[in-house]
C-alpha positions as CSV (number, residue, x, y, z in Angstrom):
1,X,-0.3,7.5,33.5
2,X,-4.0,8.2,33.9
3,X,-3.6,9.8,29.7
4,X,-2.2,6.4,28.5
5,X,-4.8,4.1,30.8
6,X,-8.1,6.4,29.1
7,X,-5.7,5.9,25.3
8,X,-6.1,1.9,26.4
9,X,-9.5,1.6,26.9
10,X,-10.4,3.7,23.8
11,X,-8.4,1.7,21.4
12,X,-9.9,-1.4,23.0
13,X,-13.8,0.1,23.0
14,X,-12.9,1.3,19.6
15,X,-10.9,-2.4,18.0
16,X,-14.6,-4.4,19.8
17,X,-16.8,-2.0,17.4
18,X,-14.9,-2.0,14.3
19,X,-14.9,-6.0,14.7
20,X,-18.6,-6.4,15.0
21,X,-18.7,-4.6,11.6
22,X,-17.2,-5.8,7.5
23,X,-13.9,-4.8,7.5
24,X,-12.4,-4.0,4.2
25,X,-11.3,-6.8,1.8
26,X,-8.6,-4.7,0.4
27,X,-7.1,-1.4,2.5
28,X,-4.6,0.7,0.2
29,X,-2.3,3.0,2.2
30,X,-0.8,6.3,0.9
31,X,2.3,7.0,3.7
32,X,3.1,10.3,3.8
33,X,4.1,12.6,5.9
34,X,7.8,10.9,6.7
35,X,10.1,14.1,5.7
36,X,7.5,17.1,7.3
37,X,8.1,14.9,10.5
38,X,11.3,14.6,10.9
39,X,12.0,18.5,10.5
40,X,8.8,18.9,12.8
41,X,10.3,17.0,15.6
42,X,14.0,17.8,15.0
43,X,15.0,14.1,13.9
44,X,18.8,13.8,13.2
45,X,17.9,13.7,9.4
46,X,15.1,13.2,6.8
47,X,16.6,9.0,6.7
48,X,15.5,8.9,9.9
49,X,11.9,9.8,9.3
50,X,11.8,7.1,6.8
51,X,13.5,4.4,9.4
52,X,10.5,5.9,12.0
53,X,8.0,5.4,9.0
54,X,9.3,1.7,8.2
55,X,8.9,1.1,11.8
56,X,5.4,2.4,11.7
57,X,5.0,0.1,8.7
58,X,5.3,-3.2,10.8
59,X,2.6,-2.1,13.4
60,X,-0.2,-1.1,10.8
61,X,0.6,-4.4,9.1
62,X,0.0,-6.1,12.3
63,X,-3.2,-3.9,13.1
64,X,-4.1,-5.5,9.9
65,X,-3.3,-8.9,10.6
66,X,-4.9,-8.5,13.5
67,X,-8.3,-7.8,12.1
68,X,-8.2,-10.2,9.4
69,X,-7.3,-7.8,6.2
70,X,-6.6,-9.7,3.9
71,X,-5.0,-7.4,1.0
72,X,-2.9,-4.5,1.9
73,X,-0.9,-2.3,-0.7
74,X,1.6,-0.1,0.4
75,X,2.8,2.7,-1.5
76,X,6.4,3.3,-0.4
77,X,7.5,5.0,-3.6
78,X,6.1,6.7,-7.0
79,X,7.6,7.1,-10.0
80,X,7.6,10.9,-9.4
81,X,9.6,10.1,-6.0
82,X,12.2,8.8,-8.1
83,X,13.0,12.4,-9.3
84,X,13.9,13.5,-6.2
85,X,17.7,14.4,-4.7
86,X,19.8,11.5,-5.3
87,X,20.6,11.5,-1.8
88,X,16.8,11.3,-0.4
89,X,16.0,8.5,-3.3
90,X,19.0,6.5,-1.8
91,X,17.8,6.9,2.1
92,X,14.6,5.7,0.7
93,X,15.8,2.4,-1.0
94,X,18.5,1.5,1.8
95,X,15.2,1.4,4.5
96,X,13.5,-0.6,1.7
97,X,16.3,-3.1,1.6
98,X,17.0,-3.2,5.1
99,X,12.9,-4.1,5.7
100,X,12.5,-6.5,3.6
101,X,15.9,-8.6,5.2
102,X,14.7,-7.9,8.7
103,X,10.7,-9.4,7.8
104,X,11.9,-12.3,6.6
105,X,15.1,-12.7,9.2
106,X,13.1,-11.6,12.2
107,X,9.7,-13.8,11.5
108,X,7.5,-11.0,11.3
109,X,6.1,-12.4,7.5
110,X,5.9,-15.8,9.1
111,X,4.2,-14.3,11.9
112,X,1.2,-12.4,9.9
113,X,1.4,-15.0,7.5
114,X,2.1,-12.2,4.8
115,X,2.8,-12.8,0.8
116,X,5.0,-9.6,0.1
117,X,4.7,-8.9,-3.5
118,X,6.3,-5.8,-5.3
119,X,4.6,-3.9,-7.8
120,X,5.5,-1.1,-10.2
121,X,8.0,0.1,-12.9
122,X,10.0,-2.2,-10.6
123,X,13.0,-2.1,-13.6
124,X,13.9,1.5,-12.6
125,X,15.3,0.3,-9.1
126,X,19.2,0.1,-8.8
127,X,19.8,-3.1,-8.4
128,X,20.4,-3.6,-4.6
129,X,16.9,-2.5,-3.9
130,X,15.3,-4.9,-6.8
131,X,17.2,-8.3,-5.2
132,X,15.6,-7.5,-1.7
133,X,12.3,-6.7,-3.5
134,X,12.4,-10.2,-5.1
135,X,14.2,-12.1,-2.5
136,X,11.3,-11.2,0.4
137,X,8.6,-12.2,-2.8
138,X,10.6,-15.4,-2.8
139,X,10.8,-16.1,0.8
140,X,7.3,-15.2,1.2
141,X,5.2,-17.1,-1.6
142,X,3.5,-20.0,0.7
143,X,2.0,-17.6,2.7
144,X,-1.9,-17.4,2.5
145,X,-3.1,-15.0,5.7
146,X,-2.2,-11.6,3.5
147,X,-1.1,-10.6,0.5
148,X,1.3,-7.5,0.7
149,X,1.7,-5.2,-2.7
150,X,4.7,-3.4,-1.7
151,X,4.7,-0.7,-4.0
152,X,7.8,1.0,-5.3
153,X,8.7,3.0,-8.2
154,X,4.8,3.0,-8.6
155,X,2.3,5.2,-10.9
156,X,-1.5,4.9,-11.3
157,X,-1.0,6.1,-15.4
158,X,2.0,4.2,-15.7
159,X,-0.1,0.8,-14.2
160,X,-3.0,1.6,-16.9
161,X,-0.7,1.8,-19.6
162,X,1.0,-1.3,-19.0
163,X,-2.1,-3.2,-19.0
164,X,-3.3,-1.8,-22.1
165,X,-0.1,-2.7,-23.4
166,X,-0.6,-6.3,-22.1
167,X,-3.2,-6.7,-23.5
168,X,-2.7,-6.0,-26.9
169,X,0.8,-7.9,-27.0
170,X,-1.5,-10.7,-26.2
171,X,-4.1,-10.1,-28.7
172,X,-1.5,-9.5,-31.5
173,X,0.8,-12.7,-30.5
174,X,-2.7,-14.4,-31.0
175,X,-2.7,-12.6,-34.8
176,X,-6.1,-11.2,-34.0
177,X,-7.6,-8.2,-36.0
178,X,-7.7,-4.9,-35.2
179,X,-11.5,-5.0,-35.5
180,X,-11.6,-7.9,-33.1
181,X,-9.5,-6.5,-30.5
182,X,-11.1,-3.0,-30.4
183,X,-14.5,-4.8,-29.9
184,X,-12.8,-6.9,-26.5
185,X,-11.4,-4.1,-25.6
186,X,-13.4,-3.5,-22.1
187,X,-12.5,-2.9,-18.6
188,X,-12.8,-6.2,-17.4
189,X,-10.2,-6.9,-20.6
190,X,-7.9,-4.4,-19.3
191,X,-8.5,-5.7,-15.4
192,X,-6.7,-8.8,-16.2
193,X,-3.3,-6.9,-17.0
194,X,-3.3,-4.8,-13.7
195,X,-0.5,-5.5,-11.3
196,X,-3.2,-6.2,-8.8
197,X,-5.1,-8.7,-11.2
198,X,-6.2,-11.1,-8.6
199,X,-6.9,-8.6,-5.8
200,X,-10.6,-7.3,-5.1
201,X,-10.6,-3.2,-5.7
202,X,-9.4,-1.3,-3.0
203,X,-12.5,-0.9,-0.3
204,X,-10.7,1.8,1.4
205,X,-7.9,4.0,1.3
206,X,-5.7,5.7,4.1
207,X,-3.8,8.9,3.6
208,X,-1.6,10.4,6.3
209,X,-0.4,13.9,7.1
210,X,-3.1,16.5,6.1
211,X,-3.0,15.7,2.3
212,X,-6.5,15.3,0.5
213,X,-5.5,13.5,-3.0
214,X,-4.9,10.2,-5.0
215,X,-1.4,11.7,-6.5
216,X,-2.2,8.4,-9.2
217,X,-2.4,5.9,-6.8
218,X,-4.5,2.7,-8.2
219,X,-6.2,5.1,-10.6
220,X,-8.1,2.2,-11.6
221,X,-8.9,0.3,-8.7
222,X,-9.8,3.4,-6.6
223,X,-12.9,4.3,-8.8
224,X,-15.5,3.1,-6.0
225,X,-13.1,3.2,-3.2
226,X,-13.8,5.1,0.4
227,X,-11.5,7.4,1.8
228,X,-10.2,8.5,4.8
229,X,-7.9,11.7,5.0
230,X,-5.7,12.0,8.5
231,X,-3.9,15.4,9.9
232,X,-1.6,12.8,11.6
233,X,1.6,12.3,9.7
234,X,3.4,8.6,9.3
235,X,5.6,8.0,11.9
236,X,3.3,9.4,14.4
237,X,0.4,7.7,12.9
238,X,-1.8,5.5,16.0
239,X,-3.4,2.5,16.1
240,X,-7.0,4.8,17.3
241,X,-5.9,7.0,13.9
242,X,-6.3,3.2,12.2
243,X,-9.5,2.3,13.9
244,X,-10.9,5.4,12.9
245,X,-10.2,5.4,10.0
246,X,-11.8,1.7,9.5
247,X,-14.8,2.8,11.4
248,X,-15.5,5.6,9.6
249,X,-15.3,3.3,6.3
250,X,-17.7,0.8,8.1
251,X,-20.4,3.9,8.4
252,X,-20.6,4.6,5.0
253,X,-23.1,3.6,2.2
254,X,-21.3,2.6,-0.3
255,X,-23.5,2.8,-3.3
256,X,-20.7,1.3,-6.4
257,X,-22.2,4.2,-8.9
258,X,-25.9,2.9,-8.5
């Protein structure tokens, strides 16, 4: 009792400093974590880290909401995830599915006023999986209070190389010259093509259980990004772990290159 009173009063000492302070525009979040828990804590199965980890999904979205974030990308699945057992890629996509029916069914996008939008090599998804993607995009597209990049079947090379390609379909369905499009070819060219064209860059990104890498994610958009490493893995991952993690970004002078 007298643990979880002392765990109140910090979150609420920490949740009045980070609010005195700019909070990131844009917070990318790298989830990991979800199978090395489940066989850490002797969960049924690995599907049931990933149901834990959804779970986990809907309070950080609310810690978010909460502080006024207004961009969050989620990165719920690479490319290289796909690869995995058949059986593991299929637990994965069911919890997808299910999610995105119970946001929209239970109120919680109305409630955080959340735009879900999915991004990534999106036509590798079976089917199933790609309708619920689309349907909660649907149900969602009036909202204004945060935009959601749900992020599935997702690389950072594979992103790049989709906007380059973008952008020269354009330039050749205009019949331009390959002089001419070599010499517009810049990075604020290429930015327009991005899945995340109308989102700032990522201020800050989060990644859980003990892993100190990128692994591709928004290669692009990370290039003057903070970030914050935690031990803690997914499911387990607290709403101090999240003020942290914000504070810590808040401390920093961020310099953009100069």
């Amino acid at each position: 009792m007298l643990r979880r009173l002392l765990y109140r009063l910090y979150e609420r000492q920490l949740l009045a400093e980070v609010s005195r302070r700019p909070l990131p525009r844009h917070l990318g979040l790298i989830q990991d974590g979800h199978r090395r828990y489940a066989r850490e804590t002797g969960l049924a199965s690995l599907a049931e880290g990933y149901r834990m980890g959804a779970e986990k999904t809907e309070e950080v979205l609310a810690w978010c909401a909460e502080l006024g974030i207004p961009t969050v990308t989620l990165w719920w699945l690479s490319t290289e995830n796909l690869a995995r057992e058949p059986e593991e890629v299929a637990d994965v996509l069911q919890v997808i599915e299910t999610k995105m029916a119970e946001w929209i069914r239970g109120g919680l996008v109305q409630q955080l006023g959340m735009r879900i939008r999915p991004i990534g090599l999106l036509d590798l998804l079976p089917a199933p999986a790609l309708n619920a993607l689309r349907a909660a995009e649907s149900a969602s597209s009036q909202n204004e209070r945060m935009l959601l990049n749900v992020a599935v079947g997702y690389g950072g090379r594979h992103e790049i190389v989709d906007a380059v390609k973008g952008y020269l379909r354009d330039c050749f369905n205009r019949g331009q010259r390959p002089e001419e499009i070599l010499s517009a070819l810049t990075p604020d060219a290429v930015d327009k093509y991005l899945y995340t064209y109308d989102c700032p860059d990522l201020d800050l990104i989060i990644r859980t259980s003990g892993e100190v890498r990128l692994s591709g994610f928004m290669l692009w958009q990370s290039a003057y990004s903070e970030f914050y490493f935690s031990d803690v893995h997914w499911p387990a991952f607290r709403k101090i772990d999240f003020l942290r993690a914000i504070r810590s970004y808040q401390h920093r002078l961020r310099r953009f290159g100069r």
